[in-house]
C-alpha positions as CSV (number, residue, x, y, z in Angstrom):
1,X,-12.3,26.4,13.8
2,X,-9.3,25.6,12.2
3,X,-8.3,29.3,11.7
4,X,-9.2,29.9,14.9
5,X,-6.7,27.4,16.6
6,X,-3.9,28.6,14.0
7,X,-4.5,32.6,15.3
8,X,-4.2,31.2,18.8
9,X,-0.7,29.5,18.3
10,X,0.1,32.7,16.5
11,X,-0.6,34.9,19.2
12,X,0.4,32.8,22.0
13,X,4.1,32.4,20.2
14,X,4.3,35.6,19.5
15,X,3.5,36.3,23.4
16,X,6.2,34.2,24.5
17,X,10.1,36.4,24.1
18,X,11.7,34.7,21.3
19,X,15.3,33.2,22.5
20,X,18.6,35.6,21.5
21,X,19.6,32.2,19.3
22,X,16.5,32.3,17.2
23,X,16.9,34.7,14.7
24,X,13.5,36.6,14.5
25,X,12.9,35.7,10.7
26,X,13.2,31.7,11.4
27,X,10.7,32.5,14.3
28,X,8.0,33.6,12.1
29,X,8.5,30.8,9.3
30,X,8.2,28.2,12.2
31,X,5.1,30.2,14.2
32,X,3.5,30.0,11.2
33,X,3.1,26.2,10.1
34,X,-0.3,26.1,12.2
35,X,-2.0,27.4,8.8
36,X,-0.6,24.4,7.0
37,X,-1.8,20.8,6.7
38,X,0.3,18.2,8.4
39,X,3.2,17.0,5.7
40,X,3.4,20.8,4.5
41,X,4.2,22.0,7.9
42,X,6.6,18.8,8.7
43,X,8.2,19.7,5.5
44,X,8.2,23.7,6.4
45,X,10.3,22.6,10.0
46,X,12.5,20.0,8.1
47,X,13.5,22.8,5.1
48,X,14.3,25.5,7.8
49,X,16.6,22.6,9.6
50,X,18.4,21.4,6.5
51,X,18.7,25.4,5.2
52,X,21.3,25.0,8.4
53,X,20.3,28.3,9.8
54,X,19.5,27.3,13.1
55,X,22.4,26.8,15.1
56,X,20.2,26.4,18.7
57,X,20.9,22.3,18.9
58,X,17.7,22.5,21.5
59,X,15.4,24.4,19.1
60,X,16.2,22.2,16.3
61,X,16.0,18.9,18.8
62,X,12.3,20.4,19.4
63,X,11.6,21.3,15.6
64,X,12.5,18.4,14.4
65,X,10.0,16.7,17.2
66,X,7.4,18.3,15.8
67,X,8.2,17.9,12.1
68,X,8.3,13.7,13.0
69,X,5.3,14.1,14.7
70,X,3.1,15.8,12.0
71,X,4.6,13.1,9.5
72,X,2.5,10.7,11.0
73,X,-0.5,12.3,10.2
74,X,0.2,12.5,6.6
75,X,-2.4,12.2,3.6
76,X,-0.1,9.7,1.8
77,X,1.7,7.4,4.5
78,X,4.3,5.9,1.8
79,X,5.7,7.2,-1.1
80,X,3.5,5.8,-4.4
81,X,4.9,4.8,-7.4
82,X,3.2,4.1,-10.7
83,X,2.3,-0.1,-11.9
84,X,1.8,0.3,-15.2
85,X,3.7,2.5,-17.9
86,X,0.3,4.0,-18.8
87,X,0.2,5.6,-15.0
88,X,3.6,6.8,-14.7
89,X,2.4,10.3,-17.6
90,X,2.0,13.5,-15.9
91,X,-1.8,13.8,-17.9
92,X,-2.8,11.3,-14.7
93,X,-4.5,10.4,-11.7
94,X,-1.5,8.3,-10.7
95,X,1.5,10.3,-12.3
96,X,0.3,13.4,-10.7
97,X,0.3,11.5,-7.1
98,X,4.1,10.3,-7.9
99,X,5.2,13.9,-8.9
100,X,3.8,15.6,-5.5
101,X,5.1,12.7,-3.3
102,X,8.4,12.8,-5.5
103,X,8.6,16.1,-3.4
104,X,9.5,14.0,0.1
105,X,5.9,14.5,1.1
106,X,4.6,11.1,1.9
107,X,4.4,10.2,6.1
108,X,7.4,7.8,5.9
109,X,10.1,10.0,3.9
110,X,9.0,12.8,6.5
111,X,9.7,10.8,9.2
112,X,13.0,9.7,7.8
113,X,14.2,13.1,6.8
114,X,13.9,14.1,10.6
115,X,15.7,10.9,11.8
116,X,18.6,11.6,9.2
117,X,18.2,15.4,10.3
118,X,18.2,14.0,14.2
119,X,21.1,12.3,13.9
120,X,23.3,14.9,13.4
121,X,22.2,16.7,16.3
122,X,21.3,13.8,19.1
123,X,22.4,10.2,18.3
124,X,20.0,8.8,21.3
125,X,16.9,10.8,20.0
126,X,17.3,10.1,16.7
127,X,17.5,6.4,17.1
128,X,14.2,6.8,19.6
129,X,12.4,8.6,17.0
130,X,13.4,5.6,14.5
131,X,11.9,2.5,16.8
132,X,8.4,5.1,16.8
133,X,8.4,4.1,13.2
134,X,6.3,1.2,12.3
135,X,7.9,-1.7,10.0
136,X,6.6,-0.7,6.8
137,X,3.0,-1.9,6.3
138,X,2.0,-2.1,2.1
139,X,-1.3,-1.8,1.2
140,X,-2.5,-5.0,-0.6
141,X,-3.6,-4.2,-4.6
142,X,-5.6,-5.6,-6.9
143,X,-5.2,-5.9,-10.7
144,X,-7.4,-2.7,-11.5
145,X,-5.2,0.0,-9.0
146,X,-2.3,1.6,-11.0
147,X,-0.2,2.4,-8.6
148,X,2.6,0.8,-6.3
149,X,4.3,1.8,-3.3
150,X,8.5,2.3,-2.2
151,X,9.6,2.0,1.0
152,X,13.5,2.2,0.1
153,X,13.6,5.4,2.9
154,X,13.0,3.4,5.5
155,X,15.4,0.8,5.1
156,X,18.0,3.9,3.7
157,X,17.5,5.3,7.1
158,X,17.5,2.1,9.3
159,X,21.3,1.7,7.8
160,X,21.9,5.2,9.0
161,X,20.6,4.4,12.7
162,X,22.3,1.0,12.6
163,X,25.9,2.7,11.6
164,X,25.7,6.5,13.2
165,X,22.9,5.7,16.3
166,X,24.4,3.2,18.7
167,X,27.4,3.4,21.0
168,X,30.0,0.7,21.5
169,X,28.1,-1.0,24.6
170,X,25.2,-1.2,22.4
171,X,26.8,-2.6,19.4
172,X,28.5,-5.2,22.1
173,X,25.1,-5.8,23.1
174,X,23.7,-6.7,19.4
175,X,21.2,-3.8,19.5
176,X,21.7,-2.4,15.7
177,X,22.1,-6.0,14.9
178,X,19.0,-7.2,16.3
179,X,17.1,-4.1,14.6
180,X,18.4,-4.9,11.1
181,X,17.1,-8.8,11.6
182,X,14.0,-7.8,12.4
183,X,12.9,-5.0,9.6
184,X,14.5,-7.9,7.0
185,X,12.7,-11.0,8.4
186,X,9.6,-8.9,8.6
187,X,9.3,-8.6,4.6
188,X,5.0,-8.0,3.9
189,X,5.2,-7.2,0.4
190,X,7.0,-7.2,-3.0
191,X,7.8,-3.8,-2.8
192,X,10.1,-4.5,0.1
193,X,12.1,-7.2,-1.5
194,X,14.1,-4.8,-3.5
195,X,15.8,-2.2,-0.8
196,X,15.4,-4.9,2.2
197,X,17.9,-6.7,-0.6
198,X,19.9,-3.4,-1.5
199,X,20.4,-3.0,2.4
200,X,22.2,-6.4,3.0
201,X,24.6,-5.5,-0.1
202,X,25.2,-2.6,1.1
203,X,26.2,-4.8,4.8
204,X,28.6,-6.8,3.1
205,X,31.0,-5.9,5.1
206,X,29.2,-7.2,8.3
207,X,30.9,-10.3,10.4
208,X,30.8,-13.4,8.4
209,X,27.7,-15.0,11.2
210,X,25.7,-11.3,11.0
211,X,25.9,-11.2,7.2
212,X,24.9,-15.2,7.4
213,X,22.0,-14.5,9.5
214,X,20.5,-11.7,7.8
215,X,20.7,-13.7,4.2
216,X,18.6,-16.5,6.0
217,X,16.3,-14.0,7.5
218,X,15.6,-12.2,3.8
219,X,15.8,-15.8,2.3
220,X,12.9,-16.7,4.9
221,X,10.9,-13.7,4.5
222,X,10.9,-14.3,0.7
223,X,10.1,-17.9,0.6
224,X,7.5,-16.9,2.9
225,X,5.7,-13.9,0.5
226,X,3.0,-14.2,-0.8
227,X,0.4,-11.3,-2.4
228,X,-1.1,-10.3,-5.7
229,X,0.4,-9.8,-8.9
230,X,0.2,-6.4,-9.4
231,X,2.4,-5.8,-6.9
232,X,5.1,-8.7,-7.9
233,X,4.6,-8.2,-11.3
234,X,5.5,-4.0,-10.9
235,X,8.2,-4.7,-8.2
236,X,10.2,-7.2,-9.9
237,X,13.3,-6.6,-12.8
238,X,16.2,-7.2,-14.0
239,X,17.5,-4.8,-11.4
240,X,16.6,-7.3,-8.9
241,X,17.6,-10.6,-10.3
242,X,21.1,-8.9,-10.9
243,X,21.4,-7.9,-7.1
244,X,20.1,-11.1,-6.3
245,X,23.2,-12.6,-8.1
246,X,25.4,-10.7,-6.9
247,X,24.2,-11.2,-3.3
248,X,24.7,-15.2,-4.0
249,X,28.2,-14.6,-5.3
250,X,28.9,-12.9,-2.1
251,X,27.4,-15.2,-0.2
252,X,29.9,-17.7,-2.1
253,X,33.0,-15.7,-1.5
254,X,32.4,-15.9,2.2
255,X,31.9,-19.4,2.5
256,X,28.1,-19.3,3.0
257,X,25.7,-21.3,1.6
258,X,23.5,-19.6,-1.0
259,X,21.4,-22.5,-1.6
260,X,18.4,-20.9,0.7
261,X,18.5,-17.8,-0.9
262,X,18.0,-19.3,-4.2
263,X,15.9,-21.9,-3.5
264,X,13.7,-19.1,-1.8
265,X,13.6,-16.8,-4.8
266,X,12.8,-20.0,-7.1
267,X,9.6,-20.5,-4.1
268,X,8.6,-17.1,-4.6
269,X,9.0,-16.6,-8.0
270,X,7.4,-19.8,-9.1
271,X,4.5,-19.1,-6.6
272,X,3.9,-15.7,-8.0
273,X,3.5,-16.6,-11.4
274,X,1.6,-19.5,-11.4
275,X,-1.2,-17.5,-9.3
276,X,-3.7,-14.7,-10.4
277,X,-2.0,-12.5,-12.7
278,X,-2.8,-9.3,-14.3
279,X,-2.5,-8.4,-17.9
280,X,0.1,-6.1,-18.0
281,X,2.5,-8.8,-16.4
282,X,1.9,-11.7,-18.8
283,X,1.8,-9.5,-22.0
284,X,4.5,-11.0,-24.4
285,X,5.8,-7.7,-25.8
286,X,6.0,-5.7,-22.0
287,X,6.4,-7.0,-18.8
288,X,5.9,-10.5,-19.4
289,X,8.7,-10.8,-21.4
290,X,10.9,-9.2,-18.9
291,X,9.2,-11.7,-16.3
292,X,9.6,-14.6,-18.5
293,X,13.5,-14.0,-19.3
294,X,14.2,-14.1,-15.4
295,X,12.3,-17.3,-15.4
296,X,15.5,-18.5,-17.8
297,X,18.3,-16.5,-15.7
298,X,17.1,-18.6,-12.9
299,X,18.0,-21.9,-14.6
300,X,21.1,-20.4,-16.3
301,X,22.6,-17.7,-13.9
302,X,21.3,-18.4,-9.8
303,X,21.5,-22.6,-10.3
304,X,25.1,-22.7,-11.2
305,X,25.8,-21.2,-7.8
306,X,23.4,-23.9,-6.1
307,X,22.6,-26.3,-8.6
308,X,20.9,-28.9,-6.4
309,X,18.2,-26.3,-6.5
310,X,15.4,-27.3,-9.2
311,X,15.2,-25.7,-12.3
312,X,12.2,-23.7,-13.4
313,X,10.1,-25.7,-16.1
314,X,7.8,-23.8,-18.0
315,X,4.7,-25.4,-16.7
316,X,5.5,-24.4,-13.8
317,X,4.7,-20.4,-14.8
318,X,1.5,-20.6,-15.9
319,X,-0.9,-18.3,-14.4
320,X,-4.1,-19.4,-13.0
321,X,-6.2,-17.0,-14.0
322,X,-5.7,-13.0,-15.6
323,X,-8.0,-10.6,-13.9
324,X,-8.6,-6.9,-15.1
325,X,-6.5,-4.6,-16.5
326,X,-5.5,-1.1,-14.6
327,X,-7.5,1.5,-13.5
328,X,-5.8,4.8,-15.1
329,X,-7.1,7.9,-15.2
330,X,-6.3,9.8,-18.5
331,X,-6.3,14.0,-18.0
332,X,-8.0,16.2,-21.1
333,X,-10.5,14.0,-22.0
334,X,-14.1,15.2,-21.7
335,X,-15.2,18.0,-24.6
336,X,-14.3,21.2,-22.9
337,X,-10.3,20.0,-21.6
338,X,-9.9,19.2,-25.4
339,X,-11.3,22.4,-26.5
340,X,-9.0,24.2,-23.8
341,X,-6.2,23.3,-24.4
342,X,-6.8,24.0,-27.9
343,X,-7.2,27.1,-27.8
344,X,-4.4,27.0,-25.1
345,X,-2.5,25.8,-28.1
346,X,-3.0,27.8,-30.6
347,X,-2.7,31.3,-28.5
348,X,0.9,29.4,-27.8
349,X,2.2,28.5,-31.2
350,X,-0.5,29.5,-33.2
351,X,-3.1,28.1,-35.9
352,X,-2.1,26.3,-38.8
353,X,-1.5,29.4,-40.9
354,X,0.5,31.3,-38.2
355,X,2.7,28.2,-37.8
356,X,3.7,27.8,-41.3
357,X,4.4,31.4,-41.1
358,X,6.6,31.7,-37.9
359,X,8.1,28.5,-38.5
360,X,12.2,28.8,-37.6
361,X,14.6,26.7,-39.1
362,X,16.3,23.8,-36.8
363,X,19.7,21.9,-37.0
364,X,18.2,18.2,-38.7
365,X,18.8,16.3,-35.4
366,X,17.4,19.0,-33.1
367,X,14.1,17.9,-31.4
368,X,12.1,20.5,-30.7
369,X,8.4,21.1,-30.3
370,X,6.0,23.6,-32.2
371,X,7.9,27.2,-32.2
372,X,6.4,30.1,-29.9
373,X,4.8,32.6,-31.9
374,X,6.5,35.9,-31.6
375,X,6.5,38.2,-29.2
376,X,5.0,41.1,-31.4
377,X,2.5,39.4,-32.4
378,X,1.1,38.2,-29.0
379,X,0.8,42.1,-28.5
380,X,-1.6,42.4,-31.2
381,X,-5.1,43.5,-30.5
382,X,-6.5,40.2,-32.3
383,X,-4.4,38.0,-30.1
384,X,-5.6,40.2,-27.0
385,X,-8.9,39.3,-28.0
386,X,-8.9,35.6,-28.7
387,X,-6.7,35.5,-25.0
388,X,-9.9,37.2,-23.2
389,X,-11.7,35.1,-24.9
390,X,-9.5,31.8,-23.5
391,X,-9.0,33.2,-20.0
392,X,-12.7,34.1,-19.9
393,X,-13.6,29.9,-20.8
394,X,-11.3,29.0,-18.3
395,X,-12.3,30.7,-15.3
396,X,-16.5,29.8,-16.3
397,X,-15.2,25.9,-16.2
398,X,-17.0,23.9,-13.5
399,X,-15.6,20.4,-12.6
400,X,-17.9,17.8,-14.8
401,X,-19.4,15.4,-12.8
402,X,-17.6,12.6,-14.1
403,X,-14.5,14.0,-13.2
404,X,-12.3,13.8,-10.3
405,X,-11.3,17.3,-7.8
406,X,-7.6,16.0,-8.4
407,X,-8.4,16.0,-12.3
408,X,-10.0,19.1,-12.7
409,X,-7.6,20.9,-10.4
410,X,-4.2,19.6,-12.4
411,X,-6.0,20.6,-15.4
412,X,-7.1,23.9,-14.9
413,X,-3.5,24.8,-13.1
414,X,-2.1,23.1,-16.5
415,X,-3.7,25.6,-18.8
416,X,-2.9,28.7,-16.4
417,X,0.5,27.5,-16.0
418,X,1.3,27.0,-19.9
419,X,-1.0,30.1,-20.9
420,X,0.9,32.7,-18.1
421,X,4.2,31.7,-20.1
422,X,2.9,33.4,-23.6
423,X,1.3,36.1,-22.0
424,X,3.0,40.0,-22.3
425,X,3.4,42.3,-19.1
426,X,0.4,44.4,-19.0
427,X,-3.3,44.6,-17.9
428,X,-4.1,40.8,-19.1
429,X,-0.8,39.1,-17.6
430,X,-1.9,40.3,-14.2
431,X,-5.8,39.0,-14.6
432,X,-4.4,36.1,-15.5
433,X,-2.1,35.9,-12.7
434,X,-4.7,36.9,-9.9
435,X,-7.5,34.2,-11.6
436,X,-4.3,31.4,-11.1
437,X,-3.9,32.6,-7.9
438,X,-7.8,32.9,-6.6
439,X,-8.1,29.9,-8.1
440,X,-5.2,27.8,-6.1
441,X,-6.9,29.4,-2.8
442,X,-9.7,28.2,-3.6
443,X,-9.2,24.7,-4.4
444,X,-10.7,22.0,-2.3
445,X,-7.6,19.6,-3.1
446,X,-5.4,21.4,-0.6
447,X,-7.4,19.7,2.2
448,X,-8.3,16.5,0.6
449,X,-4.4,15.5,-0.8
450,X,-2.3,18.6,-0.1
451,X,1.0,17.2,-2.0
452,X,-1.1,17.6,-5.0
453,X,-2.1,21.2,-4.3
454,X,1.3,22.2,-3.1
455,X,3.1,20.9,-6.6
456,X,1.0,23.5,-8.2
457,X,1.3,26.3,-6.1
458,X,5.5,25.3,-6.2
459,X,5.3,25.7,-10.1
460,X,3.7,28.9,-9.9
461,X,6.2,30.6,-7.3
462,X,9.0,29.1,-9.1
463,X,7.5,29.4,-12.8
464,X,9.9,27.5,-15.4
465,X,11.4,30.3,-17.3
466,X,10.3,33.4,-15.5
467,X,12.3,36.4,-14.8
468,X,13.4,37.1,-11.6
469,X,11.3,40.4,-12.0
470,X,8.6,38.0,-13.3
471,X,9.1,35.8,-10.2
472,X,8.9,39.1,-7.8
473,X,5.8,40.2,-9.4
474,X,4.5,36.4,-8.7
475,X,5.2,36.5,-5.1
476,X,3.7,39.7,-4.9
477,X,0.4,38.7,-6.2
478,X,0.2,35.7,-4.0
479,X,1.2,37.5,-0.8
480,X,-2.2,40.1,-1.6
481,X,-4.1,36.9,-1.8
482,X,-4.4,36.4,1.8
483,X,-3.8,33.2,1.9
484,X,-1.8,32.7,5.1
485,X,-0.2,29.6,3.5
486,X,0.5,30.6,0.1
487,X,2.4,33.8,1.1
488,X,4.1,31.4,3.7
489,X,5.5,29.7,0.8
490,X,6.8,33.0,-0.6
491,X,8.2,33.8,1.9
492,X,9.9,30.8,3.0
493,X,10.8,30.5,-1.3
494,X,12.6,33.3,-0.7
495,X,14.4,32.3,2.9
496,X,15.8,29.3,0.2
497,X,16.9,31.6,-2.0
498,X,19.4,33.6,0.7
499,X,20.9,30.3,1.9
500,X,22.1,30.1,-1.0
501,X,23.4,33.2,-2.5
């Protein structure tokens, strides 16, 4: 059904006589995000508009529409960071997540890429599309989920509205003013507490009563806060306390009271760490001790500035209970990953022998990794063999049962992706290529979290130290697949690449 809808908004825009101002090449990039799911195709519109290609200020008013509306339909609403240093490898559930939405594919970063792109073209419409956004609404967490979330675009892009959106009436009339109040005094989660703080820093410069009244608003959100640990415990930093500071000193320099901001933090600190905690936070040689020393600064930095505010005793940050650790999902750990990669390894850089063999001499404070075996040799007929033998392995693995889509996909895409790197041109480079690229077509993940699938099919097209012949030959293969989206990519990879020559 769904290809059947995409053919139709194919055919009907190609029915329709394309406009003089939009250059026929632009046309078919944009006619043919129906194939894609809804943050690919948002991100498609928004890439064509920041290329600066189209010059039509209606066309990219009604692109940029659409590419706002799709974001709202996006897998991943808000970008999602990792909780725990374990999460934050690439080998993981979580780290993979954070690398595909570190591509400005979440709902929110969408949605604030067309504002930002909107406001260059229409001021009114861009600060329209901005009060369509929702305040930021965090997920709650419990002590066993990994990951976090950041919200900084939103409050990034409210400061653009606020400054480039409004006309002078307006700002007479307290519009941006009122907007900025509200998104600070609605604070819902830990993760806000750091840009919602950045943003009033970065407002300094605000009349003396609108800076005052957006410290009280923050300072009443915050003394206000309450949620779980893991995301106070993953949100807070030394980062924050030193803004925090700063913001008091400010507040100091221009005659206002900092005594509610401080008191407020002491509430919500205090609060936070005498509640339900989770192990990472309160272990003495990670976080805790980064938790524990702001605990101090409080006492010795912030009450200087307001000393009538209490000082922290150490009673007071005990926690009332520690519930489970985090949830992280490790790749390459079930008997045939291991045995993959290997083999992987060893067609790479060789087996113990070979590497003793090959091995190059290094400067002594060089880092460097195993060395490549050499070219010659991965020509050899034995090599040949034990690489038919890999390729052949990898394309009869099935997804174990305890396994996750998202962690069989990023592993298999792993081993094609470091194993097309070693491989000579000739007959086995291009199986290999074509069983990468059959396999990405296949995979289920590009419906069920398409960031994920997309990251992979990115580092194919733009494979980390291929050619540029290397990189034709890539495209080429993908384009054959016919795989309306993937050669959509190429081709639009490609549209990049003139923008910028």
């Amino acid at each position: 059904m769904r290809l059947l809808i995409a053919v139709a908004f194919v055919w009907s825009a190609a029915a329709q006589p394309v406009p003089a101002s939009r250059p026929k090449e632009l046309q078919s990039l944009v006619d043919r995000i129906a194939v894609a799911p809804p943050e690919l195709g948002a991100d498609i519109l928004l890439r064509v508009i920041e290329s600066n290609a189209i010059n039509d200020p209606a066309w990219k008013i009604e692109l940029l529409d659409e590419a706002f509306q799709l974001a709202t339909r996006a897998k991943y609403p808000l970008p999602i960071t990792p909780a725990v240093e374990r999460a934050s490898n690439a080998d993981s559930d979580i780290g993979n997540i954070w690398l595909a939405l570190d591509q400005k594919l979440s709902g929110l970063t969408l949605q604030c890429r067309s504002v930002h792109a909107m406001l260059a073209t229409d001021k009114k419409k861009a600060v329209e599309l901005f009060l369509d956004m929702p305040l930021p609404q965090v997920p709650g967490l419990s002590c066993k989920d990994a990951n976090g979330y950041d919200p900084t675009d939103y409050y990034v892009t409210l400061k653009e509205v606020t400054e480039r959106g409004f006309d002078d009436r307006e700002r007479r009339e307290g519009k941006p003013f009122a907007l900025l109040e509200r998104a600070i005094r609605s604070m819902n989660s830990p993760f806000q507490v750091y840009p919602a703080l950045e943003l009033i820093l970065d407002l300094k410069n605000l009349p003396r009563d609108q800076f005052a009244a957006l410290v009280v608003a923050y300072s009443s959100g915050l003394k206000q806060l309450y949620t779980e640990d893991r995301a106070f415990g993953s949100s807070i930093g030394y980062a924050l306390f030193q803004r925090l500071l700063r913001l008091a000193q400010i507040c100091r320099e221009r005659d206002i009271s900092p005594h509610g901001l401080i008191d407020a933090f002491r509430t919500y600190f205090v609060r936070q760490m005498s509640g339900p905690r989770c192990p990472e936070s309160v272990d003495p040689e990670g976080a805790g001790i980064v938790l524990t020393r702001i605990g101090e600064m409080v006492n010795t930095d912030l009450r200087p500035i307001a000393d009538d505010v209490p000082e922290i005793k150490k009673d007071e940050l005990k926690p009332a209970s520690i519930g489970e650790a985090a949830s992280v999902i490790q790749y390459g750990q079930t008997p045939q990953a291991k045995s993959l990669s290997k083999h992987v390894g060893e067609l790479l850089y060789g087996n113990e022998q070979q590497r003793a063999i090959y091995k190059k001499e290094h400067p002594p404070d060089e880092i460097h990794g195993p060395d490549s075996l050499p070219m010659e040799v991965r020509r050899e007929p034995e090599w040949e063999a034990h690489a038919v033998a890999f390729i052949d392995e990898l394309e009869n693995w099935k997804k174990d049962q305890d396994v996750t889509e998202a962690n069989y996909f990023h592993q298999v895409c792993m081993l094609y992706t470091q194993f097309i790197r070693a491989i000579p041109p000739g007959p086995m480079y291009d199986r290999v290529l074509h069983s990468h690229v059959l396999f990405l077509r296949g995979a289920l993940i590009q419906k069920d979290s398409p960031p994920e699938w997309y990251v992979e099919l990115n580092r194919l097209i733009h494979l980390y130290g291929a050619s540029p012949a290397e990189l034709a030959r890539i495209g080429e293969e993908i384009k054959k697949s016919g795989d309306d989206l993937m050669a959509l990519y190429v081709d639009l990879s490609r549209f990049e690449k003139t923008r910028t020559h």
